[in-house]
C-alpha positions in Angstrom: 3.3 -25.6 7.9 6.1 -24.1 10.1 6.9 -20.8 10.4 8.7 -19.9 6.9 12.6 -18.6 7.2 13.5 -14.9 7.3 13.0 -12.6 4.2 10.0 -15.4 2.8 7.9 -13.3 -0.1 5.5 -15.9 -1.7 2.4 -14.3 -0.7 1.3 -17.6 0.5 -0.3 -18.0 4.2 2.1 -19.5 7.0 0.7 -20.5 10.6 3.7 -19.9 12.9 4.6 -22.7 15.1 4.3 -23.1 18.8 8.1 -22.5 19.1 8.4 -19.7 16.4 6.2 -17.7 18.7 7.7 -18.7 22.0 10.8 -17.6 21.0 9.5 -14.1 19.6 7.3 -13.7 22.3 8.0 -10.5 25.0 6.1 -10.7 28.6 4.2 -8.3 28.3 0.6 -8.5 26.9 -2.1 -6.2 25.9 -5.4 -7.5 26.1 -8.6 -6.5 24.3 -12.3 -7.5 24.6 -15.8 -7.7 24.0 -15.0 -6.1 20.2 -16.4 -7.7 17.3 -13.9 -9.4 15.0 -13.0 -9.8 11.4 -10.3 -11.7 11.2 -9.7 -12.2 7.4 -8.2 -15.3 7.9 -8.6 -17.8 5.2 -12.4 -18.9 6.4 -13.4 -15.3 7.2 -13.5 -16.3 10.7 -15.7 -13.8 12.8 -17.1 -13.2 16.4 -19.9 -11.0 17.4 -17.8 -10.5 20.7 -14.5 -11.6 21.4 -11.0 -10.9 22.0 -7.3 -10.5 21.1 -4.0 -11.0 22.9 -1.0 -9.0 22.2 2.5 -10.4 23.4 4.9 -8.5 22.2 4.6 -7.7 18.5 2.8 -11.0 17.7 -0.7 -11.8 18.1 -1.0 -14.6 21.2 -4.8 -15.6 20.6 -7.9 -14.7 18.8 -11.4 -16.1 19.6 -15.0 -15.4 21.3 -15.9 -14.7 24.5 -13.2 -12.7 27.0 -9.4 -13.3 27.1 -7.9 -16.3 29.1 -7.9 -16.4 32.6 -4.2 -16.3 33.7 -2.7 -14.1 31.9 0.9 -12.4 32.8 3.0 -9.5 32.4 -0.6 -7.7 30.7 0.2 -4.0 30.7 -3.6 -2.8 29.1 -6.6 -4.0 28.9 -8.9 -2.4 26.3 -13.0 -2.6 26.5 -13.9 -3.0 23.0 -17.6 -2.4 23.4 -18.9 -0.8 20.3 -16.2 -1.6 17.9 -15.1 -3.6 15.3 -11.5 -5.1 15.3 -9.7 -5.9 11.8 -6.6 -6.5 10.6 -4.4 -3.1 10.0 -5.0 -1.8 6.1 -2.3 -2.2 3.8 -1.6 0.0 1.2 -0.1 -1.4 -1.8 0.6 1.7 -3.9 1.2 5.3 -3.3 3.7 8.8 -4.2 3.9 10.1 -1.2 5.8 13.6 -3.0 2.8 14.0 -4.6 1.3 15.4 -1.3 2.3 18.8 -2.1 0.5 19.1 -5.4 -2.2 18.3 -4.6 -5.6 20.0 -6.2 -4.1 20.7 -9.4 -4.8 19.4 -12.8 -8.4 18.8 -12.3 -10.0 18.0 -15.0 -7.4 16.3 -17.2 -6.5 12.7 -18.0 -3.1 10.5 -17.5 -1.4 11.7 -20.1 -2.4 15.2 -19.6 -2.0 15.5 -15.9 1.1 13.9 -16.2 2.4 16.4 -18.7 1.1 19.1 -16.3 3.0 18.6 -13.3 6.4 16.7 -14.1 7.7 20.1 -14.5 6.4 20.9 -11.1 7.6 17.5 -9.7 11.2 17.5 -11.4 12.0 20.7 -8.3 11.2 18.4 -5.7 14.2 18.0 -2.8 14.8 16.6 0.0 13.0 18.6 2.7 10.0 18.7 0.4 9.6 14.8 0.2 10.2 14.4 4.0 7.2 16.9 4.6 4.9 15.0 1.7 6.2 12.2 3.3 5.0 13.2 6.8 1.9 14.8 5.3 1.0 11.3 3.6 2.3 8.5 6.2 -0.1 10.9 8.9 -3.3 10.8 6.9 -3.4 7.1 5.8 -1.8 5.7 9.4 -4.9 8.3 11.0 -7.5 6.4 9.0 -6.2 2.6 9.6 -3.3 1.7 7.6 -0.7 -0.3 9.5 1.6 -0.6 6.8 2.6 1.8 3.8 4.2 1.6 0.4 5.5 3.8 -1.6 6.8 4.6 -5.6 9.1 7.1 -5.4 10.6 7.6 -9.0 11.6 11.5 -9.2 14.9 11.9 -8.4 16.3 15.5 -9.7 20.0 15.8 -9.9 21.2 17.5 -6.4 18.0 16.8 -4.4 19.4 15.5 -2.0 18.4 11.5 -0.1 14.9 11.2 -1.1 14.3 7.9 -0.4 15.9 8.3 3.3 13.4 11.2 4.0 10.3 9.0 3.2 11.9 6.3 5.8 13.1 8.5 8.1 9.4 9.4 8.5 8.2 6.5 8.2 10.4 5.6 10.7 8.9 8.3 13.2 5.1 7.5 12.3 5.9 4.4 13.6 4.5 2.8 10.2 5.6 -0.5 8.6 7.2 0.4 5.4 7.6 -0.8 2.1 9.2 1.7 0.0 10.2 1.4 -3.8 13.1 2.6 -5.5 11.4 4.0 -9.2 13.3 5.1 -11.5 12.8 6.7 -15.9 15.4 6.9 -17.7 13.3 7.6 -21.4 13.2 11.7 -21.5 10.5 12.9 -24.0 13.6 13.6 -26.5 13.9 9.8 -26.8 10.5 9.2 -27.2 9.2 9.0 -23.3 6.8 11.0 -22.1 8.6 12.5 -19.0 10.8 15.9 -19.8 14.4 14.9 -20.4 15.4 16.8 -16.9 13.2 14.5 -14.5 14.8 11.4 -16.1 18.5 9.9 -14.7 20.5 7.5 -16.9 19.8 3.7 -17.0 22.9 2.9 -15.6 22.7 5.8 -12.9 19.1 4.6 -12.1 20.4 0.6 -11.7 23.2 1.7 -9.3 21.2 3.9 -7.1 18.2 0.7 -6.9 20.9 -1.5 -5.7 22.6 0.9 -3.1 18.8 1.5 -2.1 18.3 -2.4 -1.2 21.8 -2.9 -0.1 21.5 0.1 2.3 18.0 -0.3 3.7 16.1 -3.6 3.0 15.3 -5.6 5.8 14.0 -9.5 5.2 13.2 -10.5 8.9 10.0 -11.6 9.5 8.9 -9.0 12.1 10.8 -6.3 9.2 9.8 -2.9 9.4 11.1 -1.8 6.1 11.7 -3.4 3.0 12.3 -2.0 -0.6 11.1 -3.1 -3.7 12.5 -2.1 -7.3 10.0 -0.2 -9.4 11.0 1.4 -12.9 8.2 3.9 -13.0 5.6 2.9 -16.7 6.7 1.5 -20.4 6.2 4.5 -21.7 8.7 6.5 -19.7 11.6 3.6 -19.1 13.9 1.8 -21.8 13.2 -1.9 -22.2 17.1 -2.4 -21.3 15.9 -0.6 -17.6 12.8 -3.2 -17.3 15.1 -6.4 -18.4 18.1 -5.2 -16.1 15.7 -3.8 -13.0 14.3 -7.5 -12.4 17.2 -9.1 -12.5 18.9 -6.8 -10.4 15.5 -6.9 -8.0 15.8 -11.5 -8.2 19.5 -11.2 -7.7 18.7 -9.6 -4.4 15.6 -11.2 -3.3 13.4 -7.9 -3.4 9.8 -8.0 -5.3 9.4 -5.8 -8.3 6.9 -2.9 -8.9 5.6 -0.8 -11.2 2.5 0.9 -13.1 1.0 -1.4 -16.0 -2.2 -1.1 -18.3 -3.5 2.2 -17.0 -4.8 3.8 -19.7 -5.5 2.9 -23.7 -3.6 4.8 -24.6 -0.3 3.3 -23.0 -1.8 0.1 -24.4 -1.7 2.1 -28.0 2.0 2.9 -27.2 3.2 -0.5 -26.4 1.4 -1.5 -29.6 3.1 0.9 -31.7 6.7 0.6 -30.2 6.7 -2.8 -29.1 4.4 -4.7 -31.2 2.3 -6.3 -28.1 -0.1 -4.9 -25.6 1.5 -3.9 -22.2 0.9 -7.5 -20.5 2.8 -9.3 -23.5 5.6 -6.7 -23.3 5.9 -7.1 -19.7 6.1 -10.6 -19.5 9.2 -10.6 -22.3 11.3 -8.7 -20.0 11.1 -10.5 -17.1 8.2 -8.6 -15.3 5.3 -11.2 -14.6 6.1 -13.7 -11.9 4.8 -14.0 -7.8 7.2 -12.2 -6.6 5.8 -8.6 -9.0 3.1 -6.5 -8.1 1.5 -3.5 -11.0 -0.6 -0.4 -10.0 -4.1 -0.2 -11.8 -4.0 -3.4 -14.3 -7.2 -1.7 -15.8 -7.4 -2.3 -19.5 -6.5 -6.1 -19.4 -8.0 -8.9 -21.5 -9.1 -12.1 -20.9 -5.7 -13.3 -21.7 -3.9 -10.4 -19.6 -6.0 -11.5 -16.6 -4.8 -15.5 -16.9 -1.5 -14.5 -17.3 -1.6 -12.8 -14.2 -3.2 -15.5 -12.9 -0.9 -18.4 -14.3 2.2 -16.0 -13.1 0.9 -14.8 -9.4 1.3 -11.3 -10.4 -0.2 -9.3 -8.2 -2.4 -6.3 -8.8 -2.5 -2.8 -6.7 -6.0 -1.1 -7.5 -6.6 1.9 -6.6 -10.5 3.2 -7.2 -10.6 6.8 -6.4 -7.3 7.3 -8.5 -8.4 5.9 -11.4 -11.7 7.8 -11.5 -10.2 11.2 -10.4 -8.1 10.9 -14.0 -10.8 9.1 -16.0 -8.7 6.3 -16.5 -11.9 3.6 -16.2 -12.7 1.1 -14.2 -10.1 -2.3 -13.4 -11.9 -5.8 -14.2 -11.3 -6.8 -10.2 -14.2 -9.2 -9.7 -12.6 -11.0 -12.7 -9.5 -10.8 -11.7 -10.5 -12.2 -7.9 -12.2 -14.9 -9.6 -9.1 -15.8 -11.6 -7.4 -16.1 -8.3 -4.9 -13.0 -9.0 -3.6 -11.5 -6.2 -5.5 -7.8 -5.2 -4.8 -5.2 -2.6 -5.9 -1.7 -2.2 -3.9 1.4 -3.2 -4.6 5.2 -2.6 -2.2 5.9 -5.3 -0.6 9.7 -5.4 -2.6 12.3 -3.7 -2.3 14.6 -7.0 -4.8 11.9 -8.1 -6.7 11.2 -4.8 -7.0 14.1 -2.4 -8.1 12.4 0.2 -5.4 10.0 0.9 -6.6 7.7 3.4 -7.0 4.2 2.0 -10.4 3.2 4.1 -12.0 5.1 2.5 -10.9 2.9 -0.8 -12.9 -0.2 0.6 -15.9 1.9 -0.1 -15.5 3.5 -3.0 -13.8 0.2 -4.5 -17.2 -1.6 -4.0 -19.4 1.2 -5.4 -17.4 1.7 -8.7 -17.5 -2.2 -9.3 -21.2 -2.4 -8.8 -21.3 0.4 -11.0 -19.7 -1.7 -13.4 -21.1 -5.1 -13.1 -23.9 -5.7 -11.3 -25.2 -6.0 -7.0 -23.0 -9.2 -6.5 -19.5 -7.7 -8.2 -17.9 -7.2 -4.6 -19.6 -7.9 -1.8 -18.4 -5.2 2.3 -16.0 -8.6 3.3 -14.2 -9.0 -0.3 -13.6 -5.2 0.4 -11.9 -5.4 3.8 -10.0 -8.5 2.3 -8.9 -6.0 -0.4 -7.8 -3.6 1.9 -5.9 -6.1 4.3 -5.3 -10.2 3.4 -5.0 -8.6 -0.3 -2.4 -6.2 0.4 -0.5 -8.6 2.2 -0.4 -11.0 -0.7 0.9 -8.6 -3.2 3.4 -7.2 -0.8 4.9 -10.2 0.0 3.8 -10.1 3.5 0.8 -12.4 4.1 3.2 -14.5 6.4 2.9 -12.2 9.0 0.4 -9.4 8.3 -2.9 -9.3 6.9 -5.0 -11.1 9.3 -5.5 -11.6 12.7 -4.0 -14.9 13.6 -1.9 -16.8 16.2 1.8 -16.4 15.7 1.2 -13.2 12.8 2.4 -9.7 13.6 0.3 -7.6 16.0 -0.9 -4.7 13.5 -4.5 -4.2 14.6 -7.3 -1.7 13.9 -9.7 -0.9 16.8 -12.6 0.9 14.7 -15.4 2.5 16.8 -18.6 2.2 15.3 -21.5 3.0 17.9 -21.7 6.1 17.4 -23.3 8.3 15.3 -22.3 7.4 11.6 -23.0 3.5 11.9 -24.5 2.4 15.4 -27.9 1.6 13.5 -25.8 -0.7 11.0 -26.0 -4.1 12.8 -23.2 -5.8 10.6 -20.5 -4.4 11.5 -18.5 -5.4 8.6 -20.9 -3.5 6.7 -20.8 -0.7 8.7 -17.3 0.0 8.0 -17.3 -0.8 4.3 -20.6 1.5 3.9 -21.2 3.4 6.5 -19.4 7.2 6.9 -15.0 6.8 7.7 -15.0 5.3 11.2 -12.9 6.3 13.6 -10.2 4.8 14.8 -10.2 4.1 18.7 -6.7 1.7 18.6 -4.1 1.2 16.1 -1.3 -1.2 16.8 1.8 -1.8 14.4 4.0 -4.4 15.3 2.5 -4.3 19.4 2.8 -0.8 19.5 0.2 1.8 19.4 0.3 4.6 16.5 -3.5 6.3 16.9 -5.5 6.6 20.1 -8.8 7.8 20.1 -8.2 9.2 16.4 -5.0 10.7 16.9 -1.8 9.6 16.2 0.4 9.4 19.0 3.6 9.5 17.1 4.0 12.9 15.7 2.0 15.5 15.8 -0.6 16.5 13.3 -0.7 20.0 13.6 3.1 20.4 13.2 2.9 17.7 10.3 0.3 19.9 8.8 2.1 22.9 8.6 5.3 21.7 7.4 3.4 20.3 4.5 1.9 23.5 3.5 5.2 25.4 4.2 6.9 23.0 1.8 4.1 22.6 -0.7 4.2 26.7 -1.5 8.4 26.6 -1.3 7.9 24.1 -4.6 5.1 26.4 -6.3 6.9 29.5 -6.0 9.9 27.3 -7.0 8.2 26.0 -10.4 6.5 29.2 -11.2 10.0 30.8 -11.2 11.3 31.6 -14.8 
């Protein structure tokens, strides 16, 4: 199949022609070897020693053995003795303002924990969400991740451009970005469960998406930033937002987002105000289809899970999140089997502390074995979770997602011999299981963004301390009568 035409977002896998790559190809190569590789491609191709060619920003060849002989215009050559190359991690759902809250609400679920800090949240600005921004884009792009989304759906009145300060630094991570446009527009006085002063008007919310997309959404191939449209839950947008947000989102050609059957009780709401669970209710306005992706998808029946399978709706799970709030466990291994679309997300870092997203491929296979059995999800279903998965529900797996002739040169160089996994022979396994590994080489698009398991883009320390200087600015803010 050729090479599919600019701004493609079927999910689907593409191999690039001969001539698509020619013609995107630069001179100059980097050249690694002697590292094991998963490729994720669609045979779960692997070599216990091989190599990959950069050229450019795409990927030239994979295979065993060392690189071609003859090679021109290489600029590096990388010994990959001891690690373990993948595809880059792609996180698939993520609130990157949440950064600076987080530790709080401990021990309380959704509902609860949401109620707790919207008042918090509904100060954010524009300086803040650049730093949470930073804070967030540093720690995931540290531990692997090649490309980032995010749900940004507070927008207080005055803050300032808070979707340009997430891709401005995404922008200077050097990160490939898929920011959302969220919106709510049903205040608690209507019924919602957001306070009326976090919440914009429906129209307000519509015109702002589309100057979003018209503004900043890129559909090339090789794109370094797209935006998606992403009304934030049912329970805290109108049904006239959902109806008018996809067709806004189709009319542009931008995929859809948004949080669906989280908790019971949002599946109580949607019963009481709707009539239907949140699958049924989804699917009247417009909001089931290939080109939508939900966070968590946890409470779903047998019937939820085929019509996300009959649909191509894809799924964004996100493990540690949804245990951190009590929220249960998503039926994944079902889902998988169904042949529904999955990635991996860390979700907001009010809700996962950590927020690195390799450390998801662990904890995503512990919980489901918790849950059903040894065989639920097996270390290479994980990395395909975190990578090929992501890709799919991001509309990306054209490029990204797996190492592969002709696809975009976003590569993770993991070092595992030393002391947290050289005594785990597979080294699939070791990564999955094993302690974090560290990341030797990360390239997004052909360029590097960590070496030796610091980013080379900004600078940690200087990221770090903006964060905290920003994250006590809002407490003292919100704690202000």
């Amino acid at each position: 199949m050729a090479a599919p035409p600019a701004g493609t977002a079927d999910g689907t896998t593409h191999h690039v022609t001969a001539h698509h790559v020619t013609a995107h190809r630069a001179t100059e190569r980097i050249v690694i070897e002697n590292c094991a590789i998963a490729t994720v491609d669609a045979d779960d191709t692997e070599h216990a020693s091989g190599h990959v060619v950069v050229a450019g920003n795409r990927i030239e060849t994979v295979g065993p053995g060392p690189a071609p002989e003859g090679l021109t215009g290489v600029v590096r050559r990388v010994d990959g003795t001891g690690h373990l190359a993948t595809p880059g991690l792609v996180n698939t759902h993520h609130h990157f303002y949440q950064w600076l809250t987080r530790g709080l609400a401990q021990d309380c679920n959704l509902f609860d924990w949401l109620v707790a800090l919207y008042p918090t949240w509904a100060r954010i600005d524009e300086p803040m969400v650049y730093a949470a921004a930073r804070g967030s884009l540093a720690m995931m792009v540290r531990g692997g991740v090649t490309t980032a989304m995010d749900h940004h759906y507070v927008f207080p009145k005055g803050a300032g451009d808070l979707l340009g300060a997430e891709i401005r630094a995404a922008r200077e991570t050097g990160v490939r970005f898929h920011p959302t446009r969220g919106s709510m527009d049903l205040g608690a006085s209507d019924g919602g469960l957001p306070p009326d002063f976090a919440v914009e008007t429906t129209e307000a919310a519509l015109a702002a998406t589309e100057e979003a997309v018209d503004t900043h959404h890129d559909p090339a191939f090789d794109s370094m930033l797209r935006i998606g449209v992403a009304p934030c839950s049912p329970f805290s947008v109108t049904t006239e937002l959902l109806r008018e947000a996809a067709a806004l989102a189709r009319r542009k050609g931008v995929r859809l987002h948004t949080h669906g059957s989280e908790t019971v009780e949002e599946e109580q709401y949607c019963k009481e105000k709707f009539g239907m669970g949140p699958t049924d209710y989804f699917e009247s306005t417009g909001w089931l289809g290939e080109d939508v992706w939900m966070a968590h998808c946890i409470h779903m029946n047998d019937a939820d899970i085929a019509a996300f399978a009959r649909t191509g709706t894809g799924v964004a799970h996100c493990p540690s999140s949804n245990a951190r709030i009590a929220a249960g466990t998503a039926r994944v291994p079902d889902l998988l089997r169904a042949g529904v679309p999955v990635g991996l997300g860390v979700d907001g870092t009010a809700s996962n502390e950590s927020g690195e997203l390799h450390t998801e491929l662990r904890n995503a296979l512990l919980v489901h074995r918790l849950a059903g059995g040894e065989k639920a999800l097996n270390v290479r279903q994980a990395l395909r979770l975190g990578t090929y998965g992501g890709a799919q529900v991001l509309g990306r797996a054209d490029g990204i997602g797996s190492l592969e002739p002709g696809k975009l040169a976003d590569l993770v160089l993991w070092k595992l011999d030393g002391l947290g996994h050289s005594s785990i022979a597979d080294p699939v396994a070791a990564l999955v299981l094993g302690a974090p590994a560290p990341v030797t080489l990360s390239l997004v698009n052909g360029r590097p963004v960590v070496e030796n398991g610091r980013l080379v883009t900004v600078d940690e320390d200087e990221v770090a301390r903006g964060a905290r200087e920003q994250s006590r600015r809002l407490a003292r803010i919100a704690a202000a009568p």
